[in-house]
Every structure is written in structure tokens, then in C-alpha cells.
C-alpha positions as CSV (number, residue, x, y, z in Angstrom):
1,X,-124.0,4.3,19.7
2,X,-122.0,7.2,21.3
3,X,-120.9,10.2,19.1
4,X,-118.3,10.9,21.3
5,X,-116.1,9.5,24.6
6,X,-113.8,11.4,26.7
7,X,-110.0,9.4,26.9
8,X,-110.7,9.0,31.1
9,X,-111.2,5.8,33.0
10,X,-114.8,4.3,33.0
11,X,-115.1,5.4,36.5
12,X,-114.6,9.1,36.0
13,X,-117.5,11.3,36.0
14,X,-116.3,12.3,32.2
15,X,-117.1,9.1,31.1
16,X,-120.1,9.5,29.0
17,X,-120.5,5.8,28.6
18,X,-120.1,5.4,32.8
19,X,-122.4,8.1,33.3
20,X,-125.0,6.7,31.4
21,X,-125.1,3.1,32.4
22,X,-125.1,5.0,36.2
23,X,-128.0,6.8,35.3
24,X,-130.0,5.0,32.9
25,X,-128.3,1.8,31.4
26,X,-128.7,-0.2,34.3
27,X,-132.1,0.9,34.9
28,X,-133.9,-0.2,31.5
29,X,-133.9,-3.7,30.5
30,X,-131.7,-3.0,27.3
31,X,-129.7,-6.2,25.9
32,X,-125.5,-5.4,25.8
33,X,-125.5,-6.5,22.1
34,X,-127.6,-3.3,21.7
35,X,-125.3,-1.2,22.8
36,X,-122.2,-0.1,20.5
37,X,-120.2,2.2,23.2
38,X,-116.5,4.2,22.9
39,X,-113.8,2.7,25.3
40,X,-112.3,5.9,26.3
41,X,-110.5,4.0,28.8
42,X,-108.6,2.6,25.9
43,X,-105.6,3.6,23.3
44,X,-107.7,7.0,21.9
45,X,-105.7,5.6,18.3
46,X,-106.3,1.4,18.6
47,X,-110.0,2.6,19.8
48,X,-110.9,5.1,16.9
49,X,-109.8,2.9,14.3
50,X,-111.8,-0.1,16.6
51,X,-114.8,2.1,16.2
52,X,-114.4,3.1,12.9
53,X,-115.0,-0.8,12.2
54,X,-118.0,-1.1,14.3
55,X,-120.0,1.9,12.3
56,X,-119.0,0.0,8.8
57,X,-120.4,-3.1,10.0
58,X,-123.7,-2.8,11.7
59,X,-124.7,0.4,10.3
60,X,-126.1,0.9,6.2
61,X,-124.2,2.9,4.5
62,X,-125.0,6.1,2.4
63,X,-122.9,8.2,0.4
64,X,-120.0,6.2,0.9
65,X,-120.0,6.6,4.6
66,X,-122.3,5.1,7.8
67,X,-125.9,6.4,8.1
68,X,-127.5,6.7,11.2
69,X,-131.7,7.5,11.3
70,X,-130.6,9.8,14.1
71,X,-128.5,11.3,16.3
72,X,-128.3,13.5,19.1
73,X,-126.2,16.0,20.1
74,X,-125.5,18.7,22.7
75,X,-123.8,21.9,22.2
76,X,-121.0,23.5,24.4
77,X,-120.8,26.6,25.9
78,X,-117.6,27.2,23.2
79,X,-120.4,25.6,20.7
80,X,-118.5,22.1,19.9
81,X,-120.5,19.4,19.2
82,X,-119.7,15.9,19.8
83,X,-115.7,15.6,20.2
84,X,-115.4,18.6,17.7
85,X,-113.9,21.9,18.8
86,X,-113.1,24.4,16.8
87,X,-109.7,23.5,15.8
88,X,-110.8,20.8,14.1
89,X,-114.0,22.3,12.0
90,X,-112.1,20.3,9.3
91,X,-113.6,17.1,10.6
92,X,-117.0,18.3,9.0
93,X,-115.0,17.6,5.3
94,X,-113.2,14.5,5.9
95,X,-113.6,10.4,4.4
96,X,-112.9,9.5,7.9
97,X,-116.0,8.2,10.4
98,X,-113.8,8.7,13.6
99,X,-111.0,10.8,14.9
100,X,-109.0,11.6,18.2
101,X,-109.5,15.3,19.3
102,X,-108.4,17.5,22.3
103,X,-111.1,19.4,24.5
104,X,-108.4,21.9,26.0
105,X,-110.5,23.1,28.7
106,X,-110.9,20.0,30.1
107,X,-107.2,19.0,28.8
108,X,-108.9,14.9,28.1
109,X,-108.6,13.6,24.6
110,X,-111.7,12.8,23.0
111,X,-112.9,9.7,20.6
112,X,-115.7,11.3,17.9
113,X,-117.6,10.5,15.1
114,X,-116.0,13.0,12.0
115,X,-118.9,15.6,11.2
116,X,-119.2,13.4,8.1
117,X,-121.0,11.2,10.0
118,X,-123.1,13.4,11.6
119,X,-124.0,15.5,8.5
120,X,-124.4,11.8,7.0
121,X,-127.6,10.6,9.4
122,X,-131.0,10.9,7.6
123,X,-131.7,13.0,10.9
124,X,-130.1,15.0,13.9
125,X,-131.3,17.3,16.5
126,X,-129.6,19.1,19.5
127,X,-130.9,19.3,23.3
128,X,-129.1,21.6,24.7
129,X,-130.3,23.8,27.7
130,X,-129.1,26.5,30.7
131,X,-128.5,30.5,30.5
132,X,-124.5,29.4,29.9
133,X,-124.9,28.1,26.1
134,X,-127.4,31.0,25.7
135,X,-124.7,33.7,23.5
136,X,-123.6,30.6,21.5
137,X,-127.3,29.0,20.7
138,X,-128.1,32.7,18.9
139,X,-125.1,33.4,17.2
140,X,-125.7,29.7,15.5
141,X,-129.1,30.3,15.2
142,X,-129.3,33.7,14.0
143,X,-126.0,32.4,10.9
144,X,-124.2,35.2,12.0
145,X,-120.5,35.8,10.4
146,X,-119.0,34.6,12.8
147,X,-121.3,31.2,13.5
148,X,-119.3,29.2,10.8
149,X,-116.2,29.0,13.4
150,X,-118.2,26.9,16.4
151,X,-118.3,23.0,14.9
152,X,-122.4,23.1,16.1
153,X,-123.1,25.5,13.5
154,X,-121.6,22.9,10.5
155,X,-124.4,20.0,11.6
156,X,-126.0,20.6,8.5
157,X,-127.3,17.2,7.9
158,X,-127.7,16.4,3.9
159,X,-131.2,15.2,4.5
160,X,-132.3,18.6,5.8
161,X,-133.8,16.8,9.1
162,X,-132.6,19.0,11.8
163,X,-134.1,20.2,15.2
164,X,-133.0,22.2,18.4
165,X,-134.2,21.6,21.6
166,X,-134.2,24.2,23.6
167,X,-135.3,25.4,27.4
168,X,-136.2,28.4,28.4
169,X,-132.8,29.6,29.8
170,X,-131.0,28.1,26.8
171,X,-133.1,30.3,24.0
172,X,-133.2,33.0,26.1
173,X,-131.8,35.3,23.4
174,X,-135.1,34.8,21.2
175,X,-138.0,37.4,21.9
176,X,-140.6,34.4,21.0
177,X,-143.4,37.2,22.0
């Protein structure tokens, strides 16, 4: 399952799904029934509501919503997560599983999972590494004021399961001396 597609053609280097099966699909023997992808080379609105579908049917559901056992997730240099930027935090408080979104810095729609979903999975962690996502990592981490406005700081999954990933460059901010 992906969390999140960008709208671009399956051969653009944007493609999550492309960029995958390039560097790791087609490498592992892994059946295609297995895999539940995001065609962001389709309609972003006939592909949402498509995925939507595919969450209510092959994964239990909890609380009135999908459940994943986990999920992964990066976090930008803005802090989004997933397809959620910060104009659309209210996509942490929302009955839907999937929504269209708009990463303006890279001006591509996005498919995501709603941070219903995410907050939904019994468990969730974040990799997320380099000296870039640095500022943004601490300010999250340390629940400062002003942490509540970047989407990574609302993963707060109900099950309390929740672990960052960090490398050196990326926790850089942390005296861990």
C-alpha cells in the first residue's frame, strides 16, 4: 500500500510507485496481487475515491475506518507527511480515508491517505534523514507552539505506537551527549 502518489505519469521520477518498482519491486520476488499501489497517472478524483474502495475492502477495520499494523512515513523539509501539507492539517479530523491535495512547491497534485488513516494504524514510525529536515524534526520533536502547524507533528497514532528514525544529520539538533 502507498500513503501517498504524486498526480505525474508512471515514468516521472515523482512517481513513488515508479520509483519503487525501479529500485526495489522488480528486484524481490513479490506477487502483483500483493501490492495495492496509487495510479497517479490517473483522474487524482476517479483514483481517490478508487482507492478509498481498495482500503475498505482488503484492510480490517477499526474505529469505523481502515487499520493498517503499520505504516511508514517520511517527513518534508516543510514537515508534511504523506500528501498532507499544511493547508490541509484538517485531513487529520476527517471520516474520509483518501483525499486529493496540492504540494505547491512542486505544483503536482497529490493522492493521500486522510491522517485518519494514519492516526488509525495500530502502529507508525517516520524515517526521515539529511541536515535539510534537521530545524523541522526538533521543532516536532521538542512540541513546540508552533509544531501543531506541520501535518508530521499530528501523526499521533491512537494506539500510542510511534517511532522516529533518524540519522545523524537529520537529529542533528539533539545534544544526545
Amino acid at each position: 500500500f502507498w500513503t501517498n502518489e504524486n498526480c505525474v505519469p508512471l515514468s516521472d521520477h515523482s512517481n513513488n510507485y515508479g520509483s519503487s518498482k525501479l529500485l526495489l519491486l522488480d528486484k524481490i520476488p513479490l506477487l502483483k496481487f500483493n501490492i495495492f499501489r496509487i495510479n497517479g497517472e490517473a483522474d487524482p478524483v476517479v483514483e481517490s475515491e478508487r482507492y478509498s474502495t481498495i482500503l475498505q475492502l482488503e484492510l480490517p477495520s477499526e474505529n469505523g475506518l481502515p487499520c493498517f499494523d503499520f505504516i511508514i512515513l517520511d517527513v518534508g523539509e516543510d514537515g508534511h507527511t504523506a500528501g498532507i501539507f499544511k493547508d490541509n492539517l484538517d485531513l487529520f479530523n476527517t471520516n474520509k480515508l483518501t483525499a486529493q491535495t496540492f504540494n505547491a512547491s512542486k505544483g503536482i497534485t497529490n493522492i493521500t491517505i486522510t491522517g485518519s488513516v494514519i492516526n488509525n494504524s495500530k502502529e507508525v514510525a517516520f524515517i526521515a534523514g539529511g541536515e535539510r529536515r534537521a530545524g523541522v524534526i526538533a521543532k516536532i520533536l521538542n512540541d513546540t507552539e508552533v509544531s501543531t502547524q506541520y501535518p508530521a507533528a499530528n501523526v499521533k497514532p491512537k494506539s500510542e505506537m510511534f517511532y522516529w528514525f533518524l540519522d545523524r544529520d537529520s537529529s542533528s539538533y539533539f545534544n544526545f551527549e
